[in-house]
Structure formats: C-alpha cells, structure tokens
C-alpha positions as CSV (number, residue, x, y, z in Angstrom):
1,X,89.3,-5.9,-18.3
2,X,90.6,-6.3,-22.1
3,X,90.7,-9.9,-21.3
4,X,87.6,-10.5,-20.2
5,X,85.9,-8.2,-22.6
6,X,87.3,-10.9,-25.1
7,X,86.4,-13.9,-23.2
8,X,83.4,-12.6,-23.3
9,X,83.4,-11.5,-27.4
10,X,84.4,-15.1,-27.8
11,X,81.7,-17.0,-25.6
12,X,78.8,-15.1,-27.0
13,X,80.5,-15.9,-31.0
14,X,80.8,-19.8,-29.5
15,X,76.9,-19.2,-28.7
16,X,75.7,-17.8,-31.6
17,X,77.8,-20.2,-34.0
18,X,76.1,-23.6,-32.5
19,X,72.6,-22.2,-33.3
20,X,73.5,-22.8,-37.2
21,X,72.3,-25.8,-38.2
22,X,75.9,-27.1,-40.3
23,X,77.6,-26.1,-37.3
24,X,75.4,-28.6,-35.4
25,X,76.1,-31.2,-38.1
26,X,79.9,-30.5,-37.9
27,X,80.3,-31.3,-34.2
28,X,78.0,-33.8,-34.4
29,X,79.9,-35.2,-37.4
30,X,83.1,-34.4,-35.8
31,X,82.5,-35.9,-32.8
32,X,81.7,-39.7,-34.5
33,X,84.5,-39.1,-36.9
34,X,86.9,-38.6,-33.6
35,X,85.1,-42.1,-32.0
36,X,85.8,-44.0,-35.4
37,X,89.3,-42.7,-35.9
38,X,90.3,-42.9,-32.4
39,X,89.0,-46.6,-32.1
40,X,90.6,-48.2,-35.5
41,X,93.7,-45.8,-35.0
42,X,94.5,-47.5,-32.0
43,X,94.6,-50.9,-33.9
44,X,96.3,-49.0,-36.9
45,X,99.1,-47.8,-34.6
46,X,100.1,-51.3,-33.4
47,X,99.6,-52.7,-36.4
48,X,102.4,-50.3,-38.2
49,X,99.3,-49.8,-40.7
50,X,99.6,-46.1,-40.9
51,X,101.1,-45.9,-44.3
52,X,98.5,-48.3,-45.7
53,X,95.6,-46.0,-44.4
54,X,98.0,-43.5,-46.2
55,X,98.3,-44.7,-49.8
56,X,93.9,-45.9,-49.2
57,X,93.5,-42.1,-48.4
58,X,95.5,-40.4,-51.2
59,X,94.2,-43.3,-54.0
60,X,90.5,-42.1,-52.7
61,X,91.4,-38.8,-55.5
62,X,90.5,-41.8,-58.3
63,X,86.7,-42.7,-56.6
64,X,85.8,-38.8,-56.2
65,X,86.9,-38.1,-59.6
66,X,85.1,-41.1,-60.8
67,X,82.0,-39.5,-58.8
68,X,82.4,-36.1,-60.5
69,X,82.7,-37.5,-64.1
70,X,79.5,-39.5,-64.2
71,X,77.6,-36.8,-62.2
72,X,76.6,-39.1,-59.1
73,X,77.4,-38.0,-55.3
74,X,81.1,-38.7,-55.2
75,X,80.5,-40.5,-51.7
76,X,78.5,-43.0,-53.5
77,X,81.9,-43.9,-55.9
78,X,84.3,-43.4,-53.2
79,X,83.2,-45.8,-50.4
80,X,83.5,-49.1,-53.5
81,X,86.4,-47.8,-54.9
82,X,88.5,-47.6,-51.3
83,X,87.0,-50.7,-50.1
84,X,88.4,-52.7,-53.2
85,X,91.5,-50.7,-53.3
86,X,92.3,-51.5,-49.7
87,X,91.7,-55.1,-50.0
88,X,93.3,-55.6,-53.4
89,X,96.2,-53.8,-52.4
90,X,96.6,-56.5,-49.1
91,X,96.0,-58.9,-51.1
92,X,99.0,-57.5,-53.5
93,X,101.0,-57.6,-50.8
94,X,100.3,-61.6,-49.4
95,X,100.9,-62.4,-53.1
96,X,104.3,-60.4,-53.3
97,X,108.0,-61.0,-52.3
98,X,108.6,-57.4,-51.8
99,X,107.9,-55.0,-48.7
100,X,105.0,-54.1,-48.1
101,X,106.5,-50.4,-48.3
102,X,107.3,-51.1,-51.6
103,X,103.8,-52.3,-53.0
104,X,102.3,-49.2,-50.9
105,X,104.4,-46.6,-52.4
106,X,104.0,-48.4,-56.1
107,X,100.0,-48.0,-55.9
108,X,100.3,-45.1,-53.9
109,X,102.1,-43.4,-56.8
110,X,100.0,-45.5,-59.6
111,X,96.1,-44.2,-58.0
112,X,97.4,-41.1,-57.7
113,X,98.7,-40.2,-60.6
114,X,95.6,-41.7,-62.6
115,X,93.5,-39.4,-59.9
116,X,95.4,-36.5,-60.9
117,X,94.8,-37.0,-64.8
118,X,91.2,-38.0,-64.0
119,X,90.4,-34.5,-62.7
120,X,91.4,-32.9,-65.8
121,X,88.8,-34.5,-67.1
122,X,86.3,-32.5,-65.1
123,X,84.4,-29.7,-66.9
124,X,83.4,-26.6,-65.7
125,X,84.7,-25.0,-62.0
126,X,87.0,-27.3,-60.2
127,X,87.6,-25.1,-57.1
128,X,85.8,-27.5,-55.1
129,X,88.6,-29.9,-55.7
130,X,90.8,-27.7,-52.9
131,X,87.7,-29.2,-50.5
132,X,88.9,-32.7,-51.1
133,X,92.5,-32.3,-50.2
134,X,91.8,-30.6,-47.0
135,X,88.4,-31.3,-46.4
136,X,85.2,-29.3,-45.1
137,X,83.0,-30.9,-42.2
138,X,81.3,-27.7,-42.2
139,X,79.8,-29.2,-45.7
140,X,78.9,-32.9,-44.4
141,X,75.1,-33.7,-44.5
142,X,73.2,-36.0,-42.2
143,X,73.7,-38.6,-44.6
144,X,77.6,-38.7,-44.1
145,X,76.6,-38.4,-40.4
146,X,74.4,-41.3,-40.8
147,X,77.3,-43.8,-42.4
148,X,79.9,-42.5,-40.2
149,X,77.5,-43.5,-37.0
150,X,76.7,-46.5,-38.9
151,X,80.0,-47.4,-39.3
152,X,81.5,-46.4,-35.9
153,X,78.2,-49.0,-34.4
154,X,79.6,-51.9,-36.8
155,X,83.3,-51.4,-36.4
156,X,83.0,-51.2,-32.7
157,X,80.6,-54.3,-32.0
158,X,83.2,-56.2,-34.6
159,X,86.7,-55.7,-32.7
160,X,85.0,-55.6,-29.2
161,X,83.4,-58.8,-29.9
162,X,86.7,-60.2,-31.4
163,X,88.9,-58.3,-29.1
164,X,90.7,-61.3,-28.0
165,X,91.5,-62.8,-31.8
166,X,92.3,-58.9,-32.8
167,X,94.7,-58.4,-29.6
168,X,97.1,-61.5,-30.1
169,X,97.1,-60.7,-34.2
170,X,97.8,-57.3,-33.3
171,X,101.0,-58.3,-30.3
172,X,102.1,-62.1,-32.0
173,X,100.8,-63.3,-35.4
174,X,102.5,-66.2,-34.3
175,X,100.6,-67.3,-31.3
176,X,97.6,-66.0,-32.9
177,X,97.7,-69.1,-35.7
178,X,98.7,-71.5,-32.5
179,X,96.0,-70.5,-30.7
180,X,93.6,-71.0,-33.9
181,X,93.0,-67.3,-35.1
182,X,91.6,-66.8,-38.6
183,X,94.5,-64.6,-39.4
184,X,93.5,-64.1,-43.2
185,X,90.1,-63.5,-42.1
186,X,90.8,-61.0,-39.7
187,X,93.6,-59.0,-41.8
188,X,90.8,-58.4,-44.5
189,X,88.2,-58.0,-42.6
190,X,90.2,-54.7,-40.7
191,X,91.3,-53.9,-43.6
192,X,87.7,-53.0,-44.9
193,X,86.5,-51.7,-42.2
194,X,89.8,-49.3,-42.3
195,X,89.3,-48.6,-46.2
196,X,85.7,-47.2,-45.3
197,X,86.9,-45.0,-42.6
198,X,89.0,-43.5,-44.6
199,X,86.7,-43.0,-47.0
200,X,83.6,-41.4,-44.7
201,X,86.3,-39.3,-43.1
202,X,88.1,-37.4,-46.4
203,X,84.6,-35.2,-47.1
204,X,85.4,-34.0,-43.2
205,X,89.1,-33.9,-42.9
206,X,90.6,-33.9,-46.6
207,X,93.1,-37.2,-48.3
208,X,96.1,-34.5,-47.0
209,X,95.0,-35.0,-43.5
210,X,92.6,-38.3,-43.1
211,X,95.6,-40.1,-42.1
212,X,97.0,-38.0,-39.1
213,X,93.0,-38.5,-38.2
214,X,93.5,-41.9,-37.5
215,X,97.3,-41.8,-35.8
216,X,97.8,-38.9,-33.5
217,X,95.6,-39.6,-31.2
218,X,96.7,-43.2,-31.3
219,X,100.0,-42.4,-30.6
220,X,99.2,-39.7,-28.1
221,X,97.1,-42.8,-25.9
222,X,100.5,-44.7,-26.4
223,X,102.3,-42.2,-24.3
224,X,100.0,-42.3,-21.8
225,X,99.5,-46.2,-21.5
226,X,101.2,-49.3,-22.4
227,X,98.0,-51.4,-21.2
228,X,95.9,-52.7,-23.9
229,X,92.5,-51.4,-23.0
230,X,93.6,-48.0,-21.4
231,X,95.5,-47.4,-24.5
232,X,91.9,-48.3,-26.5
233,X,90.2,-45.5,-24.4
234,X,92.7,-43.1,-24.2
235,X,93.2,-43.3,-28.2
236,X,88.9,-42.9,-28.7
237,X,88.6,-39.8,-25.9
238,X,91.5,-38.0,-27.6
239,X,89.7,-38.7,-31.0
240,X,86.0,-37.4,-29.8
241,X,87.6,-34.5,-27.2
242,X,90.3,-33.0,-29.9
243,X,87.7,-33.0,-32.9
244,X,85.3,-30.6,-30.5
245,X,88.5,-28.7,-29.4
246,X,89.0,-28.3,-33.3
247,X,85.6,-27.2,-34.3
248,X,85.7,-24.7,-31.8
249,X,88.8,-23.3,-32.7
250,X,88.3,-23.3,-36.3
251,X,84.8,-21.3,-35.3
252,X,86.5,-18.5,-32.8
253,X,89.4,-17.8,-35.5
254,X,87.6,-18.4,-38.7
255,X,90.3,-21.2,-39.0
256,X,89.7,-24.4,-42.0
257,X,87.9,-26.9,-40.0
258,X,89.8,-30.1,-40.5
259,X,93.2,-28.7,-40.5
260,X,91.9,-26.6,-37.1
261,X,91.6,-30.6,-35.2
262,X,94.6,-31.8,-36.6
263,X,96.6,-29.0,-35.1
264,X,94.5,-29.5,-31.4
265,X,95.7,-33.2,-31.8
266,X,99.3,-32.1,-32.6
267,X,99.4,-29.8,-29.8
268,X,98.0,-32.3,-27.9
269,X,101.0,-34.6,-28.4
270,X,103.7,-32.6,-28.0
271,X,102.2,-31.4,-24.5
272,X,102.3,-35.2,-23.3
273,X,105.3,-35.9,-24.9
274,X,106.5,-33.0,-23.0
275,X,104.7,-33.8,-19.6
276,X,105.9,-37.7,-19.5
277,X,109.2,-37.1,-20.5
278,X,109.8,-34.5,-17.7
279,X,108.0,-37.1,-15.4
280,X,110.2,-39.8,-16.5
281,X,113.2,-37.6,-16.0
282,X,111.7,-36.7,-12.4
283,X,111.4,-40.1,-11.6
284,X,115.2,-41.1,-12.5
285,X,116.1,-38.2,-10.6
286,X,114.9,-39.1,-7.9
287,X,116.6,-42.5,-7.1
288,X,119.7,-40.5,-7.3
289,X,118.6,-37.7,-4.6
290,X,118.3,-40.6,-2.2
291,X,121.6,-42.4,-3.0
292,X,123.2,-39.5,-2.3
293,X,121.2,-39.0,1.3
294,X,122.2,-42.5,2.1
C-alpha cells in the first residue's frame, strides 16, 4: 500500500510539474539538446575528439565572461568565441609538430586560466557563475531552444548528406584522400559545427558536464552496435530518451537538472556494459557446455 501511495505522490508531482511553462521549455530543450549531442557524439567518439570538445567547453568560461563584462546576453559572446576557438585551436594543431594532446591541454590550461581572471572582473553578485559550471536548463528560453533546433536541423542535413565522405574520414583518412574527400574541408567544417554544440549546450548542462553530453551516450550505442548506422541511432535515442529520464528525475527528487541526465546516462552505461558482458560470457560458455556433451 506504502508503495503505491508513493507511486501515486510521484505521478500526480510528474503532473503538476509539466503544467509549468520552464518545465515545458526544459524537456523540450532537453529533448533537442539529447538529438544534437547524441548525433555529433557519435562522430566525436570515433573520431577520439572527446578531449577537443573538452578543452572547447571549459575555454567557453572566456566568451561568457566576455558577455557579462560588456553587459550583452552571454550566449550572444559565447557562440563567436567557441566557434573561433575550436577552429583556431585545429588549425594550431595542423600547424604543430606536437600531439594534439599537447596543444589541447596547452589552450585548455591558457583559456582557462584567462576565464578565471576574467570573472574577477565581474562586479556586483556572481552566484550565477555556479549556473555556468553545472548548468540550468530549467533557465533556457525559447530562444536557446530556437538555436539548439536550428542547429540540430543544419548539423543533421550536413553529415546525412555527406554521410559517405564523413564515414570513410571517420574509419581511414587514408582512403578518404584516395577516394577524393575534402579532408581539410570536412575536419573544419565538424569542427564548427562541434564548437557550437558545445556552446548552445553549456546554459543547459554546465562546461563541467557538456562534454559527458556528447560521449556517454556515444559510447553506450558502441556497446550495443559495431554497425555504422545502428551505432548513429542508438547514440541519438540514448541522447533524446536519457535527457527526458533526467528531467524527470531531477523534478521527482528536487535533483540539479543537468547533473540529474548525466547520472541517467551513466547508469545507463554501466547497465549495458553489465548486460553485454554477461551475454558475451554466456555465449563463450556455451561452446564449452557442448564440447563437453560431445
């Protein structure tokens, strides 16, 4: 009876929650956010980008602080700045002998630390500033919603309509240039279209946890296929379905929004890790059982 008097308690909070308006926007928001990250994260994953959407998301401290100091919507300072971070820092990297660790780690550390003494700049109450490291989707406006759909329309129609030059740069640069890929062109062009991802999705999820936005569920679809295009739609359902599992969790325990999807995406992993490794095991198992019949 205690049990379902709390399914119950919980149903009817679930009920009265999605009549808010921001809680609209926040699934809503969530939900596109998941689509985006899931669909470029599968690329990022393959592409062993992960640490480059990594330094892009922590350096992104520099274009909100920018935002905050001349008094202009920091969105509208942080979507330039990450795009020309992202693509100076590849370019950096072409024009380099070291790895492209190195480089990362080197700007990573440089934007950072320039963020950092930027916001002691700031005047006046900077507990907002806790918002940017963790993020609050429960804040995002239909504007972010707006470029976020925008952006999940023009990324998608990009790499789908490119999918063939995308998947040999992303298995064999090699046979890519043979076969007459653009590889330059193609590196960049990802590369902003990563850059803004990142930087429509720290307002939701925070520069502490944009990143695991884009690989989790990435690496989650890799457990589950090793086929291109089931991997691609695995990686994006995991995305959309784990940021409404989040925003429901975060609303029945009062829990921070963007740290409430990450945790549904990490759970989410280890149960698949979990579930294929015991079918793996089952499956050399049972080779055995038969030997031994025979």
């Amino acid at each position: 009876m205690d049990l379902v008097l709390a399914v119950t308690d919980i149903s009817t909070n679930l009920i009265n929650l999605l009549q808010y308006p921001f809680m609209q926007r926040a699934i809503v928001a969530g939900v596109l956010m998941g689509l985006l990250c899931g669909f470029l994260g599968s690329f990022v994953a393959l592409r062993q980008l992960s640490f480059f959407s990594h330094a892009v998301g922590h350096a992104a401290l520099v274009g909100i602080a920018i935002g905050v100091l001349i008094q202009v919507d920091p969105t509208w300072t942080l979507l330039p700045f990450t795009l020309l971070f992202g693509v100076a820092v590849l370019y950096l990297i072409d024009q380099t002998d070291l790895w492209s660790d190195s480089v990362l780690n080197i700007v990573l550390s440089g934007a950072l630390a320039i963020g950092v003494i930027l916001t002691t700049f700031i005047q006046g109450y900077r507990g907002n500033l806790i918002n940017i490291l963790f993020g609050d989707i429960l804040a995002v406006t239909w504007t972010d919603i707006s470029l976020t759909a925008l952006l999940l329309i023009v990324s998608v129609s990009i790499l789908l309509a490119t999918l063939r030059q995308q998947i040999l740069l992303t298995l064999n640069q090699a046979v890519a240039k043979v076969q007459g890929v653009s590889i330059q062109f193609h590196r960049y062009l990802f590369v902003v279209l990563l850059s803004l991802t990142v930087a429509v999705a720290i307002k939701a999820i925070g520069i502490l946890l944009v990143n695991a936005f884009l690989v989790i569920p990435a690496a989650t679809a890799k457990l589950l296929s090793h086929q291109f295009k089931p991997y691609l739609s695995w990686s994006v359902a995991i995305g959309g379905l784990s940021s409404i599992a989040g925003m429901l969790v975060s609303g029945v325990f009062n829990f921070p929004s963007g740290p409430s999807i990450v945790l549904v995406q990490f759970c989410l992993f280890l149960l698949v890790f979990a579930v294929t490794k015991l079918y793996s095991k089952m499956g050399e198992t049972e080779p055995k059982k038969r030997s031994l019949h025979q």
